[in-house]
N, CA and C atoms as a LAMMPS dump frame, in Angstrom:
ITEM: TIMESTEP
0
ITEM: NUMBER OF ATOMS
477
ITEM: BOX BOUNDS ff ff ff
-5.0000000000000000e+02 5.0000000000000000e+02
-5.0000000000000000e+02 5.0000000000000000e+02
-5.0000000000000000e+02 5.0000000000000000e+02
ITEM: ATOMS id mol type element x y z
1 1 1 N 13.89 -4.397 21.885
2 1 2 C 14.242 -3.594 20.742
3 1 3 C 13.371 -4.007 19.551
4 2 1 N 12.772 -3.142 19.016
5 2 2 C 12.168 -3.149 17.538
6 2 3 C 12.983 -3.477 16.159
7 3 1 N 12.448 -4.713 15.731
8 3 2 C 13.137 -5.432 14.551
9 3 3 C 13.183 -4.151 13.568
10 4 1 N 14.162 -4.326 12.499
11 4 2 C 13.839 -3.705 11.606
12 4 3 C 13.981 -4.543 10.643
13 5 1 N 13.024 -4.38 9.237
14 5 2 C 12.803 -5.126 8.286
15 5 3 C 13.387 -4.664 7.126
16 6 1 N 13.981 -5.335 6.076
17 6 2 C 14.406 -4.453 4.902
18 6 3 C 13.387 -4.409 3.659
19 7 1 N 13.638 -3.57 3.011
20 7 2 C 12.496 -3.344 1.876
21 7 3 C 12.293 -4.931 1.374
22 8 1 N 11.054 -5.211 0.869
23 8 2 C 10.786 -5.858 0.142
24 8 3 C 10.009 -5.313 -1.204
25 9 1 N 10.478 -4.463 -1.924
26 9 2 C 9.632 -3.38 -2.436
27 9 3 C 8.771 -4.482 -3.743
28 10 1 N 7.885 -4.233 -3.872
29 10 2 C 7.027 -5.128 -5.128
30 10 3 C 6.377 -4.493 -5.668
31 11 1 N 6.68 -2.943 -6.051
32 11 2 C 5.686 -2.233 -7.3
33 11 3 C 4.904 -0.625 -6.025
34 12 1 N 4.379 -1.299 -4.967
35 12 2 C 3.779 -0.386 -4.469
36 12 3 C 4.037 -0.393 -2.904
37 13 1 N 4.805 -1.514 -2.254
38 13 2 C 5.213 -1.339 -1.123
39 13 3 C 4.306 -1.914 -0.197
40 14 1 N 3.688 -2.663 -0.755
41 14 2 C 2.206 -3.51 0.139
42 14 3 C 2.658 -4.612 1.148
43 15 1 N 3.652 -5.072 0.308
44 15 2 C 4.411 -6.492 0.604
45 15 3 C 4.926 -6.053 2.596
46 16 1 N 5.596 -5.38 1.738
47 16 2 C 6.504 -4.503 3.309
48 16 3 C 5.291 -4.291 4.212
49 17 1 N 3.907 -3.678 4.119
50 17 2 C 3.695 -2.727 5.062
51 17 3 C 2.906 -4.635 5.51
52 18 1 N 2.286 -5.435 4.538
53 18 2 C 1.88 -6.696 5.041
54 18 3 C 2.812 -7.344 6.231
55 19 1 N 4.147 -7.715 5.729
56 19 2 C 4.883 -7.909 6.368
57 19 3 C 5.255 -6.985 8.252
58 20 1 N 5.246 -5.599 7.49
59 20 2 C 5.1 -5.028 8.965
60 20 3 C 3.451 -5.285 10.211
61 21 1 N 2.54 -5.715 9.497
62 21 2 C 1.883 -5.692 10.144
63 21 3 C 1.742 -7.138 10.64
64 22 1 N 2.195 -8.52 10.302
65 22 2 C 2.155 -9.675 10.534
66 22 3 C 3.677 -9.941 11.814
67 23 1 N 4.632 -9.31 11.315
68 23 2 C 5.506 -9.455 12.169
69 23 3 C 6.431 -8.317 13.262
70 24 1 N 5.856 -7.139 12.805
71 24 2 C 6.316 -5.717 13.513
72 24 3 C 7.309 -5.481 13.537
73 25 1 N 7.867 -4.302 13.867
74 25 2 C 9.352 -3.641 13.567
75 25 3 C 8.626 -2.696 12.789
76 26 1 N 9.801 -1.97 12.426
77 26 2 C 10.414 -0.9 11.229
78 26 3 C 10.828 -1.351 9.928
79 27 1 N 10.134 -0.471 8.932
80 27 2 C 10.569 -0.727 7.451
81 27 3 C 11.736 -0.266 7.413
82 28 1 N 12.635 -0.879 6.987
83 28 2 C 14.003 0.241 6.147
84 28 3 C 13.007 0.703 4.509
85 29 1 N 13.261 1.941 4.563
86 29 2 C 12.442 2.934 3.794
87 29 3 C 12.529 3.022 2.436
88 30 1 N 13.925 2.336 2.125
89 30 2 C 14.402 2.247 0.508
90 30 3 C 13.505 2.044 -0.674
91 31 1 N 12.382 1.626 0.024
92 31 2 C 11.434 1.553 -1.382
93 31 3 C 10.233 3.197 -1.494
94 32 1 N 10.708 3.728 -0.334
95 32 2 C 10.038 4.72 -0.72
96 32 3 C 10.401 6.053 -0.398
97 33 1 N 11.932 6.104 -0.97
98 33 2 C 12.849 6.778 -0.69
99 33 3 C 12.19 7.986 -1.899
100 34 1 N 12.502 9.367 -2.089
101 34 2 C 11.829 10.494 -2.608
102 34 3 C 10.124 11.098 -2.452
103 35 1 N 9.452 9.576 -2.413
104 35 2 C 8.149 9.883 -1.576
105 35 3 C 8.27 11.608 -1.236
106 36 1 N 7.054 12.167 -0.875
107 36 2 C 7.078 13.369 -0.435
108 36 3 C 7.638 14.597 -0.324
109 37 1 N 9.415 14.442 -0.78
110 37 2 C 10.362 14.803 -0.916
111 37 3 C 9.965 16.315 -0.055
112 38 1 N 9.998 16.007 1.093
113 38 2 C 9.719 17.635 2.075
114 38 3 C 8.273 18.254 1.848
115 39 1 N 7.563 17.757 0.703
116 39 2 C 6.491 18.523 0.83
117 39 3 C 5.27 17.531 1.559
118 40 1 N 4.548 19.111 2.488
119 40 2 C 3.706 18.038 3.355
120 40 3 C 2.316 17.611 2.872
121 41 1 N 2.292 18.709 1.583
122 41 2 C 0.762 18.601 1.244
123 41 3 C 0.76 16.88 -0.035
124 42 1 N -0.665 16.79 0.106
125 42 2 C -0.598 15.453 -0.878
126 42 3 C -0.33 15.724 -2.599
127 43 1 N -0.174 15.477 -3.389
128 43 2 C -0.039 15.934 -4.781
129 43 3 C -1.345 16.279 -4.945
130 44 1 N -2.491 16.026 -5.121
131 44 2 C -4.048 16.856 -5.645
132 44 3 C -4.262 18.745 -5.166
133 45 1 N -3.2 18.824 -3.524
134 45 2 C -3.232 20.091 -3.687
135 45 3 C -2.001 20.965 -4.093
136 46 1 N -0.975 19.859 -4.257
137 46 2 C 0.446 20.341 -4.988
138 46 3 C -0.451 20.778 -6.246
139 47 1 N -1.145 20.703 -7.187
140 47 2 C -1.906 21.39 -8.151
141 47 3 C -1.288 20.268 -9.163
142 48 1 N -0.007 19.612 -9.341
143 48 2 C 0.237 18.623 -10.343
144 48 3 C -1.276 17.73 -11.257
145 49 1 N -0.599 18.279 -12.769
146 49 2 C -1.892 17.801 -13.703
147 49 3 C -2.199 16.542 -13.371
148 50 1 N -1.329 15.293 -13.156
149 50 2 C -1.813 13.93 -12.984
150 50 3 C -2.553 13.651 -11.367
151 51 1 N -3.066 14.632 -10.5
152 51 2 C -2.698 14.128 -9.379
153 51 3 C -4.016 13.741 -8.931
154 52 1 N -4.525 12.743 -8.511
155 52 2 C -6.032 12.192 -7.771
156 52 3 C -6.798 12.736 -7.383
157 53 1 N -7.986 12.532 -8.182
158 53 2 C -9.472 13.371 -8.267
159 53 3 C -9.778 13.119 -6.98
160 54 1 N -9.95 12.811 -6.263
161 54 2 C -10.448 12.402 -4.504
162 54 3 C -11.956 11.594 -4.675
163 55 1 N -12.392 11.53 -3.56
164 55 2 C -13.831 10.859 -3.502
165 55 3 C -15.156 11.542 -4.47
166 56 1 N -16.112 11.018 -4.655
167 56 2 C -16.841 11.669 -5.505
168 56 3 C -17.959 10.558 -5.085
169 57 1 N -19.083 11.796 -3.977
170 57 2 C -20.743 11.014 -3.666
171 57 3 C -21.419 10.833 -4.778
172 58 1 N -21.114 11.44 -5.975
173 58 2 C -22.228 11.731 -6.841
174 58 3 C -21.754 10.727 -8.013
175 59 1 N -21.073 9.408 -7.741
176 59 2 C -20.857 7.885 -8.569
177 59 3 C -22.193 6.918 -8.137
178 60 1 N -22.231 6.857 -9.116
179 60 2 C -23.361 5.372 -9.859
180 60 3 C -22.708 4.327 -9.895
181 61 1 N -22.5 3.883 -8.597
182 61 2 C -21.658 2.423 -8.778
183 61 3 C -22.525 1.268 -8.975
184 62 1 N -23.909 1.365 -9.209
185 62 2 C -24.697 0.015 -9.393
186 62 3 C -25.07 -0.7 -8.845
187 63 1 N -24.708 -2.23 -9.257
188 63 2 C -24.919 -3.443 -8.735
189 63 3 C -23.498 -3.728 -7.686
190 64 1 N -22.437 -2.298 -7.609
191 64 2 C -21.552 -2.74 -6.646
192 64 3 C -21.394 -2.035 -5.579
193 65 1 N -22.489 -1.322 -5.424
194 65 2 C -22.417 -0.274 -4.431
195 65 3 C -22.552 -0.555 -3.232
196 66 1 N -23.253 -2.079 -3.048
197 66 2 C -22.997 -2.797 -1.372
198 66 3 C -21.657 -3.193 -1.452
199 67 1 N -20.643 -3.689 -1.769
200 67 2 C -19.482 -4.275 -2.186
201 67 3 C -18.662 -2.845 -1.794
202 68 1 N -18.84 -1.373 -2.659
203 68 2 C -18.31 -0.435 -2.582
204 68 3 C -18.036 0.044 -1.076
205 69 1 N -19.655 0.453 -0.78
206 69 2 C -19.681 0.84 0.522
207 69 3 C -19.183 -0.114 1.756
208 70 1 N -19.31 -1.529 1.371
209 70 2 C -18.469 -2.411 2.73
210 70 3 C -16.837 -1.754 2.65
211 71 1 N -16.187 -1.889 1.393
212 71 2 C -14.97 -1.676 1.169
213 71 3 C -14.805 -0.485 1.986
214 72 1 N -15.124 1.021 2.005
215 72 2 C -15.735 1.823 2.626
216 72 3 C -15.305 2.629 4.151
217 73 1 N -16.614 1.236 4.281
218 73 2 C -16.38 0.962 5.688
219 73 3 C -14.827 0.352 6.39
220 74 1 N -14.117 -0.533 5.682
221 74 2 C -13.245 -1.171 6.011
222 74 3 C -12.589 -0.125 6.315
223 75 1 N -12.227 0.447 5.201
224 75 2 C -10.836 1.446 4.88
225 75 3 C -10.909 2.89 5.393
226 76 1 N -12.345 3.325 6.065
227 76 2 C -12.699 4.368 6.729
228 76 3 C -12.367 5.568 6.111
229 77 1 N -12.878 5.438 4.605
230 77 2 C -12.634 6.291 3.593
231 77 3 C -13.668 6.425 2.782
232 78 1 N -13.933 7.152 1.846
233 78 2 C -14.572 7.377 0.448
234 78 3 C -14.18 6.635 -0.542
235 79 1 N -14.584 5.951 -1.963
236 79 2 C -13.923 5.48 -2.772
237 79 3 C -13.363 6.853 -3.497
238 80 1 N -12.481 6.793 -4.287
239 80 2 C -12.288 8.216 -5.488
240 80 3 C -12.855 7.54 -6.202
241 81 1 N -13.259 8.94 -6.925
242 81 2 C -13.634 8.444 -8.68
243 81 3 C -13.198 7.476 -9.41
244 82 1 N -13.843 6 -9.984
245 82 2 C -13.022 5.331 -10.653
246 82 3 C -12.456 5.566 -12.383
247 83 1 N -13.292 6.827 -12.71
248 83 2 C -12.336 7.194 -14.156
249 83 3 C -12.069 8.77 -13.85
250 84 1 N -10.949 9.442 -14.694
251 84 2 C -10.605 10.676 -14.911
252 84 3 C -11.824 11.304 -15.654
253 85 1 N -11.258 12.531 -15.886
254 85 2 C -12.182 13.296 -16.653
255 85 3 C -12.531 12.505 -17.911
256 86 1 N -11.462 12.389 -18.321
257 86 2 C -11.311 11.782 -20.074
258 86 3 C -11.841 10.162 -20.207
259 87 1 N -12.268 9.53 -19.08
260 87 2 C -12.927 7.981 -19.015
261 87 3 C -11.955 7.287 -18.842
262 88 1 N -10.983 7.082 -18.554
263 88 2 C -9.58 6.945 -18.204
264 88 3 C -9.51 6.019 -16.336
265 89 1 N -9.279 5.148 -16.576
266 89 2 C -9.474 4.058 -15.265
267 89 3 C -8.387 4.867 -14.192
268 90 1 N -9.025 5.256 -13.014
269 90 2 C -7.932 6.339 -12.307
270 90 3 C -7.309 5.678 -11.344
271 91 1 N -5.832 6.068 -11.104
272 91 2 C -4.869 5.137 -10.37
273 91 3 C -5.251 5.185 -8.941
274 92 1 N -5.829 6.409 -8.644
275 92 2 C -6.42 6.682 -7.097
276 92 3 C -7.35 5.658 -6.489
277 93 1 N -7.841 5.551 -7.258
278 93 2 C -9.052 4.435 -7.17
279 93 3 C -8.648 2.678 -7.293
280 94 1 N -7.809 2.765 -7.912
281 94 2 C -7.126 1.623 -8.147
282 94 3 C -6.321 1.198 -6.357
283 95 1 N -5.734 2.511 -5.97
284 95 2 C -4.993 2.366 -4.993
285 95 3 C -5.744 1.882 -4.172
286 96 1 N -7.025 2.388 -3.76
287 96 2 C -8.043 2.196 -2.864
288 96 3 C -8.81 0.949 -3.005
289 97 1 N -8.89 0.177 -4.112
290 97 2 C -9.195 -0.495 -4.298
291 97 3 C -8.497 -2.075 -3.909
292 98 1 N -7.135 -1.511 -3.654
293 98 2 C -5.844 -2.242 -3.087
294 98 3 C -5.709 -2.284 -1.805
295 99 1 N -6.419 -1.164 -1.216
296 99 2 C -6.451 -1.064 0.532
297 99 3 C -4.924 -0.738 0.804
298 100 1 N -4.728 0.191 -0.388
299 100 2 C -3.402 0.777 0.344
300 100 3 C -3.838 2.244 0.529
301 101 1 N -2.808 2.583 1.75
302 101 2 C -3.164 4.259 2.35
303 101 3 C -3.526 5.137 1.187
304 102 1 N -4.406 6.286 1.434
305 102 2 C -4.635 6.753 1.005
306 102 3 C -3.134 7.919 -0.093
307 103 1 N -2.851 8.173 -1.091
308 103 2 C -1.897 8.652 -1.573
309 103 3 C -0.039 8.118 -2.18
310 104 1 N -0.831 6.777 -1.097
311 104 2 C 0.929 5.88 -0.869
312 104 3 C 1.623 5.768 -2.238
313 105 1 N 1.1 5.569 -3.512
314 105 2 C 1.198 5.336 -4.942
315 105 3 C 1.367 6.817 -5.598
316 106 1 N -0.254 7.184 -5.687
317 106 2 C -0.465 8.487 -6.894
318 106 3 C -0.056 10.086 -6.121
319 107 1 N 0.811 9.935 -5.131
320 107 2 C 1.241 10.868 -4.007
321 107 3 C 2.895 11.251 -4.312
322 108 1 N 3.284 9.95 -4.706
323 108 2 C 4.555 9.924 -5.107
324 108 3 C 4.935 10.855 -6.037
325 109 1 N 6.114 11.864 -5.503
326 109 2 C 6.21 13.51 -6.544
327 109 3 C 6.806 12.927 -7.922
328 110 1 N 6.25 13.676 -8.967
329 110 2 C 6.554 13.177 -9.995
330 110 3 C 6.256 11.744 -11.002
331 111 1 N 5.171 11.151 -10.277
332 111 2 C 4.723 9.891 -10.721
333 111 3 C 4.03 10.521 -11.622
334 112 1 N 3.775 9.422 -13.03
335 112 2 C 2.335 9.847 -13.906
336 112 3 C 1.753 8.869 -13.589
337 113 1 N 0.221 8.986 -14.491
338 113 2 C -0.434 8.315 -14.298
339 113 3 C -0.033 6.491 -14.842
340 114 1 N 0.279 6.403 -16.102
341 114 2 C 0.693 5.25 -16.656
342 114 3 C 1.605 4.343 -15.437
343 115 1 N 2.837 5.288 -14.988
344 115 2 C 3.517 4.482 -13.696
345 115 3 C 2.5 4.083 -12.776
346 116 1 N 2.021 5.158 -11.966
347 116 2 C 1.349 4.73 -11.067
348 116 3 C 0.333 3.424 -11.404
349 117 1 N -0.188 3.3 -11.96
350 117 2 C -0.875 1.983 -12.561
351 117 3 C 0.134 0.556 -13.023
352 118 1 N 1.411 1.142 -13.816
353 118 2 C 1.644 0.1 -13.731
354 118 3 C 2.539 -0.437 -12.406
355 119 1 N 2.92 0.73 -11.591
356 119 2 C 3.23 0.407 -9.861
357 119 3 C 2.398 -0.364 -9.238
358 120 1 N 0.897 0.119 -8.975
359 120 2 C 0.162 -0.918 -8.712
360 120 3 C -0.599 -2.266 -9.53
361 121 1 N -0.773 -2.442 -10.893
362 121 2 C -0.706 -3.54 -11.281
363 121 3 C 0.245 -4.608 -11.302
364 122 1 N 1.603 -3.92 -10.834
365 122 2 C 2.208 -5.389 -10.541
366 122 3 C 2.685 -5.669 -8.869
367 123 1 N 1.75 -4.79 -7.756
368 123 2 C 1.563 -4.7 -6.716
369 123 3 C 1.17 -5.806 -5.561
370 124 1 N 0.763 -5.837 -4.246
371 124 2 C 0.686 -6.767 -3.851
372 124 3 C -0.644 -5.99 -2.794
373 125 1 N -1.568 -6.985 -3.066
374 125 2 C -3.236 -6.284 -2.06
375 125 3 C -2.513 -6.957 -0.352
376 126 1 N -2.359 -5.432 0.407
377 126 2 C -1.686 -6.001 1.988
378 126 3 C -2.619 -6.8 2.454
379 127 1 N -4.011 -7.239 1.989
380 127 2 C -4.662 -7.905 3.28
381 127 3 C -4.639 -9.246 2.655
382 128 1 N -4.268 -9.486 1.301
383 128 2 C -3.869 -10.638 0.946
384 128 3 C -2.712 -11.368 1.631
385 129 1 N -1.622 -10.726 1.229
386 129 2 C 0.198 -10.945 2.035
387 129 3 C -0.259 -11.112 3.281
388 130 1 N -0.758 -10.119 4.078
389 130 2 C -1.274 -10.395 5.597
390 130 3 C -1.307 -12.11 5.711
391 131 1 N -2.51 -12.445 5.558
392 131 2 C -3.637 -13.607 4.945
393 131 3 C -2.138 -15.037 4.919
394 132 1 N -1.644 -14.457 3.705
395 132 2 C -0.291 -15.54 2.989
396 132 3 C 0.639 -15.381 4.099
397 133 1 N 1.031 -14.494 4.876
398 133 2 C 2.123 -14.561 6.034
399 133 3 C 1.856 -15.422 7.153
400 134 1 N 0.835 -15.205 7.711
401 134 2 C -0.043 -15.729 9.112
402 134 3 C 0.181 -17.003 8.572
403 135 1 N -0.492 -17.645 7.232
404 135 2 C -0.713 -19.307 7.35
405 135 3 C 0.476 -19.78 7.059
406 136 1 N 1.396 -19.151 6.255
407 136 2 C 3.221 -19.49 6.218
408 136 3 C 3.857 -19.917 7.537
409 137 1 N 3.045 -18.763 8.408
410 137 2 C 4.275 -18.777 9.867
411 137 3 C 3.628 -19.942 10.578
412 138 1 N 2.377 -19.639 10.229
413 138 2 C 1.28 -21.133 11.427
414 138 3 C 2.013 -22.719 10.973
415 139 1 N 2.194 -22.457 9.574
416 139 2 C 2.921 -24.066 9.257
417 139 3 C 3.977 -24.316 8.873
418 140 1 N 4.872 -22.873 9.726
419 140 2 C 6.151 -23.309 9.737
420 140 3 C 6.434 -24.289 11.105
421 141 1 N 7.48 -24.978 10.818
422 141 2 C 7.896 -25.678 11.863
423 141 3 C 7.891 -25.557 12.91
424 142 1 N 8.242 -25.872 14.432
425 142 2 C 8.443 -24.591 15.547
426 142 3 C 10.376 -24.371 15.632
427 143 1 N 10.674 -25.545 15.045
428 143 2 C 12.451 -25.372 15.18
429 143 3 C 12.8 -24.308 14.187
430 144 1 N 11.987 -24.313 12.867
431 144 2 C 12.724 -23.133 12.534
432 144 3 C 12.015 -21.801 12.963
433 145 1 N 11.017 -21.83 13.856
434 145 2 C 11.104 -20.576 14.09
435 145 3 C 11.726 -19.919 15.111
436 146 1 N 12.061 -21.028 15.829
437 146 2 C 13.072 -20.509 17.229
438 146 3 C 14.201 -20.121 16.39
439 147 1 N 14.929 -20.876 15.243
440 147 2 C 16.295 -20.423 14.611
441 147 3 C 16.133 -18.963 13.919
442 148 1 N 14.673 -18.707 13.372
443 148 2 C 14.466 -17.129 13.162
444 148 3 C 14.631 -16.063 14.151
445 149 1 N 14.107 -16.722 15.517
446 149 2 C 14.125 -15.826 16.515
447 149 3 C 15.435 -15.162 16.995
448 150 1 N 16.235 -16.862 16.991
449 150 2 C 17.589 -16.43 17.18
450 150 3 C 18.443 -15.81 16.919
451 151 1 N 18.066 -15.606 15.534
452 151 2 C 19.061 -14.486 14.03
453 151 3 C 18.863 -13.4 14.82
454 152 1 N 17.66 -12.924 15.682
455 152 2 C 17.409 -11.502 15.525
456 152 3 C 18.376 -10.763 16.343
457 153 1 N 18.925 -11.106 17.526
458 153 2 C 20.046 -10.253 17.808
459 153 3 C 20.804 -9.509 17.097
460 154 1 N 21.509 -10.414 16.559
461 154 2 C 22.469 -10.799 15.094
462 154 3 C 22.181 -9.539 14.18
463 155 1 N 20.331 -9.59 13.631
464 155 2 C 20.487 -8.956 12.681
465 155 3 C 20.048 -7.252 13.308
466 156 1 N 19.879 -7.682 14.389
467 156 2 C 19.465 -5.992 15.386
468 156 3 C 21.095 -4.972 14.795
469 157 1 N 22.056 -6.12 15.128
470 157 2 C 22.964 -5.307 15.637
471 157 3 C 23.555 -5.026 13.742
472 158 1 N 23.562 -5.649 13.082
473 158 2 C 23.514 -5.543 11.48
474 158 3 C 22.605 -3.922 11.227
475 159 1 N 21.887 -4.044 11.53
476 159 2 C 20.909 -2.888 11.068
477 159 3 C 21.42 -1.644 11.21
C-alpha cells in the first residue's frame, strides 16, 4: 500500500513534492486545495491580467545564458521572461527558476502577482529539500528508522 503524506505546505508546496520524491506515497492535497478549481486550461490562456508571459527566445540573458540554458536542459523547458511588460521581476520565472512545475504557483486561480512572489519567496527549491532529506535519512540511525517503518501500518490505516 502507498503511504500517504500530509501537507507540509511552505509557501509553494516544494517541501511536499521534495518529500514525495525522497520517500513516495501520496500528498494529502490541503495545500493545494482550489488550485485549478475545474478549469483545465493554465491561467495565461484563462486570459487573467496577472497571468505568465511564457518563454521568450528573443532574451539577452548574457553572461548567464550557459547557466540559463543548463537550467533548461534540466527542467526540459524554456525559461519565461524574467520581467513583465512594465520591468517588473515576473513570478513565472521566478517559479522556474525554483524548478517547480511549470504553473504550480502563478496557475493558482485568483493569485496576483505580489502573492505569487511572496508564495515563492518564502518557498522551498525541491532539489534542495531532496538534497536535505537523503543526507537526514542516510544519518539517521537504523533503530529509528525501523520505528518509522513501523508507524506506517498505524498511520495507513489513520489516513
Amino acid at each position: 500500500m502507498t503511504p500517504r503524506i500530509g501537507s507540509l505546505f511552505t509557501g509553494t508546496g516544494a517541501l511536499d513534492l521534495a518529500v514525495q520524491d525522497v520517500y513516495g506515497g501520496d500528498l494529502a492535497d490541503a495545500a493545494r486545495v482550489g488550485r485549478v478549481e475545474g478549469r483545465t486550461e493554465p491561467a495565461r490562456q484563462q486570459g487573467r491580467p496577472d497571468a505568465a508571459l511564457g518563454g521568450d527566445a528573443d532574451v539577452d540573458w548574457g553572461q548567464y545564458e550557459p547557466a540559463i540554458g543548463r537550467w533548461e536542459r534540466v527542467l526540459g523547458r524554456r525559461a519565461p521572461r524574467p520581467v513583465d511588460d512594465l520591468g517588473r521581476l515576473s513570478p513565472a520565472f521566478t517559479e522556474w527558476m525554483m524548478g517547480l512545475p511549470a504553473g504550480w504557483v502563478v496557475d493558482t486561480p485568483g493569485i496576483t502577482r505580489p502573492a505569487a512572489l511572496k508564495a515563492l519567496g518564502n518557498g522551498v527549491v525541491r532539489q534542495q529539500a531532496v538534497a536535505a532529506l537523503r543526507l537526514l535519512w542516510d544519518r539517521m540511525p537504523a533503530a529509528a528508522r525501523l520505528a518509522l517503518a513501523a508507524l506506517e501500518p498505524a498511520l495507513e490505516r489513520a489516513a
